[in-house]
N, C-alpha and C positions, 0 to 999 in steps of 0.2 A: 329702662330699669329692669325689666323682665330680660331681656337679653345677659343684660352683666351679672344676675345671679343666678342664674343657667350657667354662666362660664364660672362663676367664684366654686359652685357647687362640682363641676367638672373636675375641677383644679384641685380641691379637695378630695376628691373618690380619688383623682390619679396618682395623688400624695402618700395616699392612704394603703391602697394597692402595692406600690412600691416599697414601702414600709415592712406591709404582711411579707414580702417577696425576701426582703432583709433577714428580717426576723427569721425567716424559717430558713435560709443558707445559715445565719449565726447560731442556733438551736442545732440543724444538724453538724456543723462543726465543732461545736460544745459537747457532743455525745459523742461525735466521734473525730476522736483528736488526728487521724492520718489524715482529716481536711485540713488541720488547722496552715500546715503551708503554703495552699493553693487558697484561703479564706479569701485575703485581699483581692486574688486574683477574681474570683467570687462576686467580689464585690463591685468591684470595677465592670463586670461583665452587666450587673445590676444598672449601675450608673450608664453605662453607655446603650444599653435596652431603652432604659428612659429617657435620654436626651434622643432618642434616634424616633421612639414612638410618640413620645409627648412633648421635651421641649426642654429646655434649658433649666428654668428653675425649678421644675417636676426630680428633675436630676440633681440636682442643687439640694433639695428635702432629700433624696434617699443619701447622697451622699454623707451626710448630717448624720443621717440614721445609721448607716453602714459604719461610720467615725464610732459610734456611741455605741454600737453592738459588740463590736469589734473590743470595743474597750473593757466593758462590762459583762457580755456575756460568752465570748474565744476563749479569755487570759484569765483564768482563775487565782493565778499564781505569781502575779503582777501587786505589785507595794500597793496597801492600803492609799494612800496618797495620790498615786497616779490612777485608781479606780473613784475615788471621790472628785477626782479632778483631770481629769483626759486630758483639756488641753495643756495642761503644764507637761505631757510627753510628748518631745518633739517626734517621734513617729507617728503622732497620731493625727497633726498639725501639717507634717509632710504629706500625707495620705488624704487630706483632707483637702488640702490644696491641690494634691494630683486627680483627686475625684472630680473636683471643680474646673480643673483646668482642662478634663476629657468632655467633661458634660458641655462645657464652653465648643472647644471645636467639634463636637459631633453633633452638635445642634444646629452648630453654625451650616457646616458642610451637609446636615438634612436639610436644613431650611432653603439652602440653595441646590440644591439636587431637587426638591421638592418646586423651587420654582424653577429653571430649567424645564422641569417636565409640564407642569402647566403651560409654559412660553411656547414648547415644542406643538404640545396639545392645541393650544390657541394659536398658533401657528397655521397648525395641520387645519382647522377648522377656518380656520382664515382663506387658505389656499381654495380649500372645497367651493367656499361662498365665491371667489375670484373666479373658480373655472366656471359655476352655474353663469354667473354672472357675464362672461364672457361668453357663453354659452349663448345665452338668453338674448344678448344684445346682435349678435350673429341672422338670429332668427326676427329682429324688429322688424315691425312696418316700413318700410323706406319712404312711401307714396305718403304718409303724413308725416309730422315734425317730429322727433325725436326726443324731446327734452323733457316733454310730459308723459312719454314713456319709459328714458334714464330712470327718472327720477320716483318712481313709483317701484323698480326693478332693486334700484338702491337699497330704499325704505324697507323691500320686502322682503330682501336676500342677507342683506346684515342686519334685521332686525332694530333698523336705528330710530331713534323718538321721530326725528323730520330732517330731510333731505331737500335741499331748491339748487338750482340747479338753472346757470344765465345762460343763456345762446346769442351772442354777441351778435352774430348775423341776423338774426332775427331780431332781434333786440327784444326776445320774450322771457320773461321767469317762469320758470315751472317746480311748482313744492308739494312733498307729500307729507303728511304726518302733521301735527299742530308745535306751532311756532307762538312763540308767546310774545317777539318781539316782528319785525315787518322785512320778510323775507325777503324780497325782492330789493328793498334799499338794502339789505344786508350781502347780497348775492354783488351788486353793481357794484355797492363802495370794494367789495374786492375783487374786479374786474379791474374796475377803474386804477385804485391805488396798488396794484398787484401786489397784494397782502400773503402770504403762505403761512400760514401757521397751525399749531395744535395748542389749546388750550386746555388742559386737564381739570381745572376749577368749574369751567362752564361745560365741557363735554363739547364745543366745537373745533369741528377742524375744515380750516378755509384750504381752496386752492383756484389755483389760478389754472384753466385748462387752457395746455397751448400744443399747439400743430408743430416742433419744430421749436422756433423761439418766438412764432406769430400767436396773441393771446386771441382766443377765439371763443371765451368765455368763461364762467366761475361755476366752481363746486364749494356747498357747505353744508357738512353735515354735524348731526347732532345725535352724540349717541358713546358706544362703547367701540375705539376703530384705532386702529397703529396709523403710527406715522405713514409705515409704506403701502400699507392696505387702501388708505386717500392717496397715495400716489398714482398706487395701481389704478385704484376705480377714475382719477380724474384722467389719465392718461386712454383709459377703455373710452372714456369717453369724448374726448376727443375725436379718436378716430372713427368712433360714431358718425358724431356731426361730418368728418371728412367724407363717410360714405355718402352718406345724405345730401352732401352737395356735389359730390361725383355722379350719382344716382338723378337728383334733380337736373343737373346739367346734358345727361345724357338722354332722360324723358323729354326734353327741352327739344335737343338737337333731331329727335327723331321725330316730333311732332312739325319741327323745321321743315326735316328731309320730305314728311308725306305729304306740305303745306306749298312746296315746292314742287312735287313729283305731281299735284294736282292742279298747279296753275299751271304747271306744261303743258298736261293732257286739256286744259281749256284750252287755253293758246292752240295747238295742236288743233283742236277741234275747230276751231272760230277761224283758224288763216284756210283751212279746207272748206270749210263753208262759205270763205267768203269770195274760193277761187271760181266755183262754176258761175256768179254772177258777175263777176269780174270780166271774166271772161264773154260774156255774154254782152256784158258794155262796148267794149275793145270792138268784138265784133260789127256791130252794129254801125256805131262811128266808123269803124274803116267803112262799112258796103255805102253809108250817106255821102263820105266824102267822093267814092268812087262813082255812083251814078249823078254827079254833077248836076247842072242846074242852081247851082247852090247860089245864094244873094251873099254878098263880104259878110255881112251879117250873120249868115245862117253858117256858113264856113268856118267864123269861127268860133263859134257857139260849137262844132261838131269837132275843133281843135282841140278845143279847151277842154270838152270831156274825152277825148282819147287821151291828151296829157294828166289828165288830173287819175281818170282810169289806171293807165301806165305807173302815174306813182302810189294809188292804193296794190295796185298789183305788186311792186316792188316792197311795198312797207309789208304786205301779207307774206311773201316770201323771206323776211326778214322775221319776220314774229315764226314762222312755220322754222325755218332754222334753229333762232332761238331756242323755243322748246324742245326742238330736236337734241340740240345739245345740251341741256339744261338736264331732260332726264338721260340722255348719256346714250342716245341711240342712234348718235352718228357712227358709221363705221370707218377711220381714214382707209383712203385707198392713197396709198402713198407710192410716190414716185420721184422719181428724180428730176430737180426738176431746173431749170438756169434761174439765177438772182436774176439778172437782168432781164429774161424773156417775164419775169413775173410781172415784174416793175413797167414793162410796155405795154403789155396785155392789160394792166391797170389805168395807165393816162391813155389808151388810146378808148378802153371803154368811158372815160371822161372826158373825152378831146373837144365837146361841148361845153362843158361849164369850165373848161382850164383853157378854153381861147382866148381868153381877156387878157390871161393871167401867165407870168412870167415860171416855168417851170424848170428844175436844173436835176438832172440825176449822177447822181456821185456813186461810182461803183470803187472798191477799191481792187476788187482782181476782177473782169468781165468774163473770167472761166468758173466764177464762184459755181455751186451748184448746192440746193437742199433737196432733205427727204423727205416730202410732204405731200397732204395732200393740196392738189393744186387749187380747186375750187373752192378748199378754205381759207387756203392761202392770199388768194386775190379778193376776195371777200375782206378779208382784214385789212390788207392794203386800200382794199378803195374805199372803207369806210375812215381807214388814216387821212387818207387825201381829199375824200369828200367833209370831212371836219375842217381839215384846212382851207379849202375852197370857201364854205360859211362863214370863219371865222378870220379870217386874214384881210388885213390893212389893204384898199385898192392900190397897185399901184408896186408891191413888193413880191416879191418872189419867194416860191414854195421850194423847197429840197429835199428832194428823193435821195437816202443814200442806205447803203448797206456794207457794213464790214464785218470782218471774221473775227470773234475775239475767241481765243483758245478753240471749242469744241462747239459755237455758236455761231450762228452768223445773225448779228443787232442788224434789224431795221430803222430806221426814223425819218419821218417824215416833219421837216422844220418850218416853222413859219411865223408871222410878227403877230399881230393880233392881240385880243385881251388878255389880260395874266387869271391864269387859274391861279383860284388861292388855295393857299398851304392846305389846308383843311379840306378842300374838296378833290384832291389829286389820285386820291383812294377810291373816293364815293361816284367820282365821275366815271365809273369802268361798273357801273352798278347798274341795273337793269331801271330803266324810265329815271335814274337821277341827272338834274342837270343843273349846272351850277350857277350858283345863285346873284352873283357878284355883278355880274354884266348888265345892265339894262336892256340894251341895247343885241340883245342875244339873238342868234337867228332861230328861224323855224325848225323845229325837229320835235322827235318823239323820244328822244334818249335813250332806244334800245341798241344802235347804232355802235356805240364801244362797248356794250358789252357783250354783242356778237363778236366784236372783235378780240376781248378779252378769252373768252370759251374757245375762239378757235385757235388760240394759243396753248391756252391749258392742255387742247385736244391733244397738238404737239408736244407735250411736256415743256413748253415755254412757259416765258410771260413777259408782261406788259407792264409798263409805264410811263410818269409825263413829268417834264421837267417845264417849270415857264419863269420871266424874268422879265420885266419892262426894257433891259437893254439886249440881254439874248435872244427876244422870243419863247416861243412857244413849242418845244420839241416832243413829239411823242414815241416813245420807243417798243418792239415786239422783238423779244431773241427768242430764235429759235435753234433747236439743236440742229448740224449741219452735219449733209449726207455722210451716213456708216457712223455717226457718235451714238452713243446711249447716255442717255441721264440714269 
C-alpha cells in the first residue's frame, strides 16, 4: 500500500509540473501574440516532453491542459460560445486527439527503446557472468568431482536463489543455495524424462546437459536467468564433466603405464637373479653326470634336475625378455632374413617334442624374405608351434605356412585341438592369461603368447587366432615384409 501511494503521489507532481509548463507557454503566448502561430506547435513539444519523460497518461493530462489553455487563455477573440464550451470546436477536438495520438506513439516507442536498452544492458551483464564463468571453470580442480564445484560457481556468478546440478556418470547431485522442494529428485526427474524448459511463475529453469546428443546429466536452476544464459551455463558444463573424464581417464592410463614400467623392472630383476643360480644347478648336474659311478637311480635323479634346471632357465629367459619388451628396451637389429630358413631354424630347435608328431610346412614363394629381427622372429614362432605341440589332438598334424598378402607376409601355425572360446581370443595374447574353457589344459605359465604378441608389435605387426571345432585351431602373426613401411 505504501508502494501504490508513492507512485499515485509521483503521478500527481508529474501532472502537475506539466500543467505549470502549459500554463506558462499559454501566458506567454497571451502576452505576446507573434507566438500565438507556433502556440500549438508549443504545445505538442509539451506533450511529446512528457510522454518521452514520464509516460503516456502524464501526456494525456497535459494534453487536456494544453486543449483548455489554448481555448481560454491564446484566443481572446473567439465566440463567447466556443470559450464556455471548447469541445463544441472542432479544432480543438482535432488537436486534442493529435495531442493524444503523439503521446500514444512516443511513449510507446520510449517504452520500448527503454526496454531494448535494459535487454542490451542485461545482456551485456549476462555475457560478463558467462566469460567469468567460463573463465572459472577452466581454472577447476580436475583431480576431484566437478559438480559440487559447477554448481557453487553457478550460484555465485549469477547470483541465483539455488542451483543442483546431476552427474549422470556418477550418479551424484550437487546443490547450492536452499531449495524448498528435494533437489536431487528434481535434478533426476529431468535427466530422466529430458525435460527443457523455463518457467517464469516459479523462477526454474531445467535442462538437460548433453555432450553431443549423449545426456550426461541435468542443470536446474532458480533464480533471475534467459533462456540462452541456461543454455550457455548447461552446455559449459557439460564440457566440464567431458574434461574430467578425459582428465581421469588419462590419470588412469598413467598410473597404468608406471604400474607396468614397475612389474618389468621386477621381472627384470627376479629373471637376473634367478640366472646365476640357475646356472649354478646346470652346472653341477652336468660335472655328476660326468664323473660317473652313478647307480640308474642316482642318474636319473641328476637328469631330472638338469631337465627341470634347463626349463627354469628357459621360463627365466622368457620373463627377462618379456619385461624387456614390455618397457620398450628391446633394440631390433633387423635383417633380412628367408621365410623359410625362419620356419627350419624353429622345427629343428623343436625336433624333440615334434618327433611324435606329423608336421607340414606350406611356403607360398620359398624366395619369400622379411626384415626383422631374427631372434625375435623365431621366438614367436616357436612359442606358435610349442602351443601347438601342448595343445593338439595325438595323432594330427600341425601347419607351418607363410604367405604374402599385399605389403605382409601372414604367419600361421594350424592345428586340431580345443576351441578357444570367442571371449578369450583377445585375452589369450595377455600376459599369465590362460583360457579357461579346457579342463584338460596343459602345463604352462601363460607368458608364452604374449612374448609372442610384443615381438610382433616390436615389428609393427600383429597377432591373432581363429578356432572352430571343424577347422581347428589357427593362430596368425603378419609381419611387415622386407623394404615395406607401416
Amino acid at each position: 500500500m505504501r508502494g501504490s501511494g508513492q507512485a499515485a503521489l509521483q503521478f500527481v507532481l508529474e501532472c502537475l509540473l506539466g500543467l505549470v509548463v502549459v500554463a506558462a507557454v499559454a501566458f506567454m503566448a497571451h502576452a505576446w501574440q507573434r507566438l500565438m502561430p507556433v502556440a500549438l506547435l508549443l504545445y505538442l513539444l509539451m506533450v511529446v516532453l512528457a510522454a518521452r519523460v514520464y509516460g503516456f497518461w502524464q501526456a494525456v493530462v497535459v494534453s487536456l491542459g494544453a486543449v483548455v489553455a489554448h481555448s481560454y487563455l491564446a484566443v481572446p477573440h473567439v465566440a463567447v460560445y466556443r470559450q464556455t464550451n471548447p469541445a463544441a470546436d472542432p479544432i480543438n477536438t482535432v488537436a486534442l486527439l493529435a495531442f493524444v495520438l503523439v503521446a500514444l506513439l512516443v511513449s510507446r516507442l520510449s517504452l520500448q527503446v527503454s526496454r531494448h536498452a535494459q535487454e542490451a544492458e542485461n545482456r551485456g551483464a549476462q555475457m560478463e557472468d558467462l566469460y567469468e564463468f567460463t573463465r572459472r571453470t577452466l581454472q577447476l580442480n580436475l583431480h576431484l568431482e566437478p559438480g559440487a564445484q559447477l554448481a557453487e560457481l553457478v550460484h555465485e556468478i549469477f547470483a541465483l536463489e539455488a542451483v543442483v546440478v546431476f552427474d549422470a556418470d556418477l550418479h551424484r547431485t550437487y546443490q547450492a543455495g536452499l531449495w524448498e522442494v528435494d533437489p536431487q529428485e528434481l535434478a533426476q526427474n529431468v535427466y530422466y524424462f529430458e525435460t527443457t524448459d523455463d518457467d517464469p511463475a516459479t523462477g526454474l529453469g531445467k535442462r538437460v546437459v548433453r555432450l553431443g546428443t549423449a545426456p550426461v546429466g541435468s542443470l536446474v536452476v532458480k533464480g533471475n536467468t534467459s533462456q540462452l544464459t541456461n543454455n550457455a551455463i548447461a552446455s559449459l558444463i557439460a564440457m566440464t564433466f567431458d574434461r574430467y573424464r578425459a582428465f581421469a581417464n588419462e590419470s588412469h592410463m598413467e598410473a597404468e603405464r608406471r604400474t607396468e614400467q614397475l612389474r618389468a623392472t621386477v621381472l627384470d630383476s627376479l629373471a637376473h637373479a634367478y640366472k646365476t643360480p640357475l646356472t649354478a644347478i646346470r652346472a653341477a648336474s652336468t660335472g655328476l653326470s660326468e664323473m660317473g659311478h652313478l647307480t640308474a637311480g642316482q642318474a636319473d635323479l641328476v637328469q631330472l634336475i638338469d631337465e627341470q634346471a634347463g626349463h627354469l632357465s628357459d621360463l627365466t629367459t622368457r620373463l627377462l625378455r618379456t619385461a624387456r619388451l614390455d618397457a620398450g628396451e628391446v633394440a631390433l637389429h633387423a635383417e633380412t632374413a628367408g621365410v623359410g630358413g625362419l620356419i627350419e631354424e624353429v622345427v629343428a630347435s623343436l625336433r624333440e617334442r615334434l618327433a611324435s608328431m606329423k608336421v607340414k610346412i606350406e611356403l607360398q614363394d620359398e624366395h619369400m624374405t622379411l626384415n626383422c629381427d631374427r631372434q625375435l622372429m623365431v621366438t614367436l614362432l616357436t612359442q606358435y608351434v610349442d602351443n601347438a605341440c601342448k595343445y593338439s589332438i595325438f595323432g594330427t598334424a600341425i601347419t607351418i605356412r607363410a604367405v604374402k598378402v599385399q605389403k605382409e607376409v601372414v604367419f600361421s601355425v594350424h592345428s586340431y585341438g580345443p576351441v578357444i572360446p570367442v571371449g578369450d581370443r583377445e585375452r589369450i595374447f595377455d600376459r599369465f592369461y590362460r583360457a579357461s574353457a579346457n579342463p584338460n589344459r596343459a602345463a604352462g605359465t601363460g607368458i608364452g603368447l604374449s612374448v609372442a604378441k610384443r615381438a610382433a608389435l616390436a615389428h609393427g605387426g600383429s597377432v591373432w587366432v581363429t578356432s572352430d571345432e571343424v577347422e581347428g585351431t589357427t593362430f596368425f602373426a603378419a609381419i611387415p615384409a622386407a623394404g615395406s613401411k607401416r
